[in-house]
Each structure stands twice: as C-alpha cells, then as structure tokens.
Backbone as a printed PyTorch tensor [residue, N CA C, xyz], in Angstrom:
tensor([[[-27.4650,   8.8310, -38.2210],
         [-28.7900,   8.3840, -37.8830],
         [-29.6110,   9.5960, -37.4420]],

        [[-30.7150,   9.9880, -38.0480],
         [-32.1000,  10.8810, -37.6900],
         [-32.8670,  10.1830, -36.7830]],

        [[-33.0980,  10.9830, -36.3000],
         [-34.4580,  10.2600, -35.1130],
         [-35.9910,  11.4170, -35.4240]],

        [[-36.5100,  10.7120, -35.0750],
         [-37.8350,  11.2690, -35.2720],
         [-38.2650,  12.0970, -33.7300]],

        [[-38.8540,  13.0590, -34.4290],
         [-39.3180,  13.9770, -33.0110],
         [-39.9030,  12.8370, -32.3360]],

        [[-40.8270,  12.0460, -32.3160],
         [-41.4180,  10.8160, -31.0160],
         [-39.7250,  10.6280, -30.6620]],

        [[-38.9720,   9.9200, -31.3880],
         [-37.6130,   9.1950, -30.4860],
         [-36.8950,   9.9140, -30.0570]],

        [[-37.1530,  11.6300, -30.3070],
         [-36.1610,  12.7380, -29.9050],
         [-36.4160,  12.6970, -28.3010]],

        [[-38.0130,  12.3710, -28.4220],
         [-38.8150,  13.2510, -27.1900],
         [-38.6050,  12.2520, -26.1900]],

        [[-38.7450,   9.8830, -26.9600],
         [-38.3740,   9.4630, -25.7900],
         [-36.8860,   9.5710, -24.9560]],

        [[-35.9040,   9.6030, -26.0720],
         [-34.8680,   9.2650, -25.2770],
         [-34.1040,  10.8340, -24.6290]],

        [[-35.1840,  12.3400, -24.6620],
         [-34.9010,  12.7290, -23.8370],
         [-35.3950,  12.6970, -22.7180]],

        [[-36.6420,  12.4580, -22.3930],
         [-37.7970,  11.3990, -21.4840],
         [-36.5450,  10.7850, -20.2820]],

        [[-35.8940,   9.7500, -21.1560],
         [-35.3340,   8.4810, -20.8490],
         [-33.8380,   9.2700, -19.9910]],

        [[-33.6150,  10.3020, -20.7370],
         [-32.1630,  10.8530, -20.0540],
         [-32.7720,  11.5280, -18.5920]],

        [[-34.1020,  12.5670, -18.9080],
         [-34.6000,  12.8590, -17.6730],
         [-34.6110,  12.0940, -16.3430]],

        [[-35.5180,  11.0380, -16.8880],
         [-35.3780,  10.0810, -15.8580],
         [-33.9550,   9.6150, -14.9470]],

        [[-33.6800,   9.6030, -15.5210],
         [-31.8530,   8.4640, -15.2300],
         [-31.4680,   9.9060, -14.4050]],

        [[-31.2790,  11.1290, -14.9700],
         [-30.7140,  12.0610, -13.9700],
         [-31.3850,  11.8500, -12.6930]],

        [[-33.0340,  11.9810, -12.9520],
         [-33.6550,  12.4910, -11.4270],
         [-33.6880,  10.8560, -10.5280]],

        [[-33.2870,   9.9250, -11.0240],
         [-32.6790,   8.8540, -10.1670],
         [-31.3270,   8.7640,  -9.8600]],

        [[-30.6490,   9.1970, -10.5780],
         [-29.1340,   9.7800, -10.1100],
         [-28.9060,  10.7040,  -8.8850]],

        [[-29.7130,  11.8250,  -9.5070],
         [-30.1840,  12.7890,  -8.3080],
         [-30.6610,  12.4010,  -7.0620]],

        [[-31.6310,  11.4920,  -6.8900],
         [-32.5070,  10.7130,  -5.7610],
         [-31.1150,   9.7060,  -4.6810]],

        [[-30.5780,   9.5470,  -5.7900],
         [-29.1790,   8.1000,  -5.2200],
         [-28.2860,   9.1690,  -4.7720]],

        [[-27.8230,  10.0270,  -5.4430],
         [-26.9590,  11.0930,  -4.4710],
         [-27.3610,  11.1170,  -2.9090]],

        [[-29.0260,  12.0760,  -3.1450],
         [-29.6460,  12.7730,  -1.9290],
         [-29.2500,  11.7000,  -0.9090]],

        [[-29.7540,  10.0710,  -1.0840],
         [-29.7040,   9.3980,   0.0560],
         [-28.4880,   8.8280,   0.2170]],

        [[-27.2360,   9.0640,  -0.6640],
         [-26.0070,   8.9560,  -0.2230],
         [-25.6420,  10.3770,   0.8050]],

        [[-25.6700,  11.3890,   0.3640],
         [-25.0810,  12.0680,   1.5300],
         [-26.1090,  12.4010,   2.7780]],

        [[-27.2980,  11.8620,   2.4950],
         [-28.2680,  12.1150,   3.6730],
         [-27.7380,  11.0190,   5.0290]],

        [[-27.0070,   9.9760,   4.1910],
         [-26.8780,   9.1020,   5.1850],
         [-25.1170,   9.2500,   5.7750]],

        [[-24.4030,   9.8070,   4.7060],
         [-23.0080,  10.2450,   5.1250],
         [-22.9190,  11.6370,   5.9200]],

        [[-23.9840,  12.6670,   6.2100],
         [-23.7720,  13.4360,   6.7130],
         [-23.6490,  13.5610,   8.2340]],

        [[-24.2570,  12.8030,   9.0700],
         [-24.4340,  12.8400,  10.0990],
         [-22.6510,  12.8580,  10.8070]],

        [[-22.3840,  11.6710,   9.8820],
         [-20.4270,  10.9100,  10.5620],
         [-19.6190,  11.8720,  10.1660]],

        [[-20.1240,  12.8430,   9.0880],
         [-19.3390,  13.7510,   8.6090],
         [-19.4730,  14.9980,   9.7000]],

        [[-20.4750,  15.1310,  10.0370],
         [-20.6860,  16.6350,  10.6640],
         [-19.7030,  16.1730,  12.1370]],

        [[-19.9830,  14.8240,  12.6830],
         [-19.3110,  14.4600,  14.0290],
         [-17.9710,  14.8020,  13.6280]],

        [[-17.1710,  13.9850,  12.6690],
         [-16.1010,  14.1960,  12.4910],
         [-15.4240,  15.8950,  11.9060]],

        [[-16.2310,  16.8740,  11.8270],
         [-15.8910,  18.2400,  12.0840],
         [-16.1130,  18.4940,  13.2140]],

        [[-17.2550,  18.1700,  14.2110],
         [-16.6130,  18.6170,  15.2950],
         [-15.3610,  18.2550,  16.1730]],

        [[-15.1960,  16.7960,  15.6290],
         [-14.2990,  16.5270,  16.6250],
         [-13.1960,  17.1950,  16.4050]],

        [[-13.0510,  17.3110,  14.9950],
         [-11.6360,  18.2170,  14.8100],
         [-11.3220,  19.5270,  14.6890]],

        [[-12.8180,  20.0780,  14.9830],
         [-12.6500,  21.4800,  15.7910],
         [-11.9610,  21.4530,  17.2020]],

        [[-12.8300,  20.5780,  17.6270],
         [-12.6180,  20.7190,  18.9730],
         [-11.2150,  20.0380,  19.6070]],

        [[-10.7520,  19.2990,  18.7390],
         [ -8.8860,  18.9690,  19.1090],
         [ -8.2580,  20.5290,  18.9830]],

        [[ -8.9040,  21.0720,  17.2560],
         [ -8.0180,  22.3630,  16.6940],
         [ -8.0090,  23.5910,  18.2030]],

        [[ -9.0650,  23.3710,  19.0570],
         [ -9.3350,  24.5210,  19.8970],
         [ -8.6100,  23.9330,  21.2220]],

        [[ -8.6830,  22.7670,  21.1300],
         [ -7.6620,  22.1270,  22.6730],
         [ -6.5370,  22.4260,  22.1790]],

        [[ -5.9420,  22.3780,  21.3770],
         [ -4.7370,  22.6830,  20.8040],
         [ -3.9980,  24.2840,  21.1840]],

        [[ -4.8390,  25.0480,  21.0530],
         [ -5.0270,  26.5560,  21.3030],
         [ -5.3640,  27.5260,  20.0150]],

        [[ -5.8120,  26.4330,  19.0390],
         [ -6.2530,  27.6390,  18.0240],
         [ -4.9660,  28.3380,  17.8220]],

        [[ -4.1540,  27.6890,  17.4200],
         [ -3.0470,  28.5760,  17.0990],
         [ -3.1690,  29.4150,  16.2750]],

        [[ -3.8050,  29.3040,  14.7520],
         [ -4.3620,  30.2090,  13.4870],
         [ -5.3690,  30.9170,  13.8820]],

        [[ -6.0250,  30.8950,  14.7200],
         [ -7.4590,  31.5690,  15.5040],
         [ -8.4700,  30.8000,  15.0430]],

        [[ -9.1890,  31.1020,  15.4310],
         [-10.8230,  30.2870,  15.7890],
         [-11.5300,  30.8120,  14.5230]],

        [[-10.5500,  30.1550,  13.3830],
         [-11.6840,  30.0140,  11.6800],
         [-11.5960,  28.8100,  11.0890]],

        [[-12.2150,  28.5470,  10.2480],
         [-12.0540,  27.2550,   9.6810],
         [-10.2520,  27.1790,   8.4860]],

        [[-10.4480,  28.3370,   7.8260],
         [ -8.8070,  28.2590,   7.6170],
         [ -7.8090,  28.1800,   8.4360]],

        [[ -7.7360,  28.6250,   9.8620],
         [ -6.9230,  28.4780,  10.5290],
         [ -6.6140,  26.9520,  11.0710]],

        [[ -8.0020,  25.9730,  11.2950],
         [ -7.9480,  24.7750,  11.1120],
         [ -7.1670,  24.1270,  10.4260]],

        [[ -7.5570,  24.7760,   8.8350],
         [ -7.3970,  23.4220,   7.8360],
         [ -5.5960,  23.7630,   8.0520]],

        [[ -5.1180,  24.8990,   7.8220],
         [ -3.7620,  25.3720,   7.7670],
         [ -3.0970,  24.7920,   9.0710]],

        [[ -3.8180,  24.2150,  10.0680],
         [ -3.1350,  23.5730,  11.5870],
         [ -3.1860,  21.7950,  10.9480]],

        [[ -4.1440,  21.7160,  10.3870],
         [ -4.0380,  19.8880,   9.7930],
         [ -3.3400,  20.0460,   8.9270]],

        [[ -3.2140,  20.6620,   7.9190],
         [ -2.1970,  20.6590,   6.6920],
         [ -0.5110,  20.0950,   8.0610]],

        [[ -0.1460,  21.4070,   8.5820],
         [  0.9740,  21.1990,   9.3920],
         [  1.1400,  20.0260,  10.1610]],

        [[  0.0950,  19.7670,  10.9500],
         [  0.1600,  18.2790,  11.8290],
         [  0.2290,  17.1720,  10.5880]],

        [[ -0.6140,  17.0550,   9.9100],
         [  0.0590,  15.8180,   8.6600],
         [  1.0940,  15.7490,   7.9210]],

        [[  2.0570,  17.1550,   7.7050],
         [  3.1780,  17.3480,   7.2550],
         [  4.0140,  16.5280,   8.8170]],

        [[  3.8640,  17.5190,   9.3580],
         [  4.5340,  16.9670,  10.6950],
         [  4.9680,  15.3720,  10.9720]],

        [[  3.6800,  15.1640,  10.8670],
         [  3.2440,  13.5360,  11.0250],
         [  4.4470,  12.8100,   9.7750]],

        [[  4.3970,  12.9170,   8.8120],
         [  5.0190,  12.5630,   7.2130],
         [  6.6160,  12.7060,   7.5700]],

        [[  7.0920,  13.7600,   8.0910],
         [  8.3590,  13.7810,   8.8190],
         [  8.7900,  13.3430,   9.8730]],

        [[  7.6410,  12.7910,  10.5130],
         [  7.8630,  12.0210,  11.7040],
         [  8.4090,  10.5620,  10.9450]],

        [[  7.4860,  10.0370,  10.0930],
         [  7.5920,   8.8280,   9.9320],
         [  8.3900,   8.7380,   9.5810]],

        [[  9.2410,   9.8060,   8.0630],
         [ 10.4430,   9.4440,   7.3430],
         [ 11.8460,   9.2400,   8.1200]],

        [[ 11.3880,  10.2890,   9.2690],
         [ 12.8310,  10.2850,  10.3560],
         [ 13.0430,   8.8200,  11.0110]],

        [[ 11.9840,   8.4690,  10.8190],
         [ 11.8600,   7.0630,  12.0120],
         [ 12.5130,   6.1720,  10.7820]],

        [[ 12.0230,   6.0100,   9.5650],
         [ 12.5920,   5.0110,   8.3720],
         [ 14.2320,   5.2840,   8.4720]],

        [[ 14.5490,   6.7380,   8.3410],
         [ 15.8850,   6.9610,   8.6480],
         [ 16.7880,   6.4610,   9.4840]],

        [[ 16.5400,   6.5930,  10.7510],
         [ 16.7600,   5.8380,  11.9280],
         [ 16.8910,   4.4870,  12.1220]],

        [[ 15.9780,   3.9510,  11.2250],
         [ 15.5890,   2.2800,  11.6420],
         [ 16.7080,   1.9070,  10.4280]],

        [[ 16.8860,   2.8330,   9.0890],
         [ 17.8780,   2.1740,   8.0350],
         [ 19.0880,   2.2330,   8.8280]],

        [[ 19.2230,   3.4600,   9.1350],
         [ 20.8410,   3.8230,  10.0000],
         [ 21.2200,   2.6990,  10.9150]],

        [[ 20.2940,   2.1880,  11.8230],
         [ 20.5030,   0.8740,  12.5460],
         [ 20.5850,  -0.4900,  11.7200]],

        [[ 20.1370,  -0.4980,  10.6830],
         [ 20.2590,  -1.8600,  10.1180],
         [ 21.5040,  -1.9290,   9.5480]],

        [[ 22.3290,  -0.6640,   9.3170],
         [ 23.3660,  -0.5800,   8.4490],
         [ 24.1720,  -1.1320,   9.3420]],

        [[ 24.3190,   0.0090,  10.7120],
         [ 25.3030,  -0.5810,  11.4510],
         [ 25.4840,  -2.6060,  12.1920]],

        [[ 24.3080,  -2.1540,  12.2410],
         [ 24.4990,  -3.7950,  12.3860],
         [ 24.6120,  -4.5340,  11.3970]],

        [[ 24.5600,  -4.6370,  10.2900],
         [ 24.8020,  -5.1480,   8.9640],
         [ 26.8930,  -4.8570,   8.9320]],

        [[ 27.1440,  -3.9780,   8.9240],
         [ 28.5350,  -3.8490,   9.4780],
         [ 29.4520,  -4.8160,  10.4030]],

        [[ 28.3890,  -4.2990,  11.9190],
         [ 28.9580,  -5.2970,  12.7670],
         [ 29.4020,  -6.1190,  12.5990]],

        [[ 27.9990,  -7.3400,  11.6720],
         [ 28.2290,  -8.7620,  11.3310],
         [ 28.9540,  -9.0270,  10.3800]],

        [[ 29.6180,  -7.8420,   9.7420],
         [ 30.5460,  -7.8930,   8.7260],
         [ 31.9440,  -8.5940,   9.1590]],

        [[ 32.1290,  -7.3080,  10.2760],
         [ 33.2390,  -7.3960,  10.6590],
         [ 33.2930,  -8.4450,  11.7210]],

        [[ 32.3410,  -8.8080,  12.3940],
         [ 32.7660,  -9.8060,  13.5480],
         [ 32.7620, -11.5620,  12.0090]],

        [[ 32.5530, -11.6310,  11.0290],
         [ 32.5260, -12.6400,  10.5090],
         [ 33.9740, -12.6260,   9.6180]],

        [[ 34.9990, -11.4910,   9.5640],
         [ 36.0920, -10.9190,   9.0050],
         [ 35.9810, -10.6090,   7.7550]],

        [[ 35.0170,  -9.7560,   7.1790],
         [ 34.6560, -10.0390,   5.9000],
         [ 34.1060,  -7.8710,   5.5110]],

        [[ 34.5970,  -7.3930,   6.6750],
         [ 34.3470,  -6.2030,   6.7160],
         [ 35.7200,  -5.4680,   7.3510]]])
C-alpha cells in the first residue's frame, strides 16, 4: 500500500500527537511518584548511615549494604524453612515410632 504525501503527512501528524500525550502521561506519572520516591531514599540513607556506613557515605556503598542485607535477609529465611523442615521430620518420626510403625 502507497500513501499519498496528504496521508504520509496525516498519520505522521497522528504519531506526533500520541507521543506528545504519551510524553504528557509519563510527566504526570512520575511528577506524582516522585515525591514517595525521594522520601523513600532518604529513609534508606539514613538507616544506611545509622548503620555506620559501613561502604562509606556514597550511594554505591549503599546499594552494595542493601544488596547484602537482602541476601542476608534470603538466608535468614531459608535457614528458618530448614529448621522448621528438620522439626517436622523429627516429629513425623516420633509419631512413627510411638504408633510402632517406625
């Protein structure tokens, strides 16, 4: 299909448009997400610096202290799944054996 320079010109017209309302719907998406965003960097500066800034007082040293605390965190939980299986076993045992069947 050919289009004619008029239909070249509307439907690049038509693409213009749609971007600079795309564009417009962005702006007032992060105009309105920025505020909760900027709070929530400080707050987690300011844990990273109660903490003692262990990496020093940069923003990589941050992100490299959350990377670790969420690793941390991830091994916390798996140890606890560990723990809680290890107990179900044994008691799964127990009732083995107190029913004579273990």
């Amino acid at each position: 299909m050919t289009l004619t320079a008029e239909q070249w010109d509307k439907t690049v017209e038509a693409a213009r448009a749609t971007a600079e309302q795309l564009c417009a719907g962005f702006k007032e998406v992060i105009e309105r997400i920025m505020p909760a965003a900027r709070q929530l960097s400080e707050t987690l500066r300011a844990t990273y610096i109660e903490a003692g800034a262990p990496y020093g007082d940069t923003h990589e040293g941050m992100m490299r202290w959350m990377d670790e605390c969420n690793e941390a965190a991830a091994l916390e939980t798996r140890a606890e799944s560990i723990r809680q299986h290890h107990l179900l076993l044994a008691d799964m045992r127990k009732q083995l054996k107190k029913s004579g069947r273990g």
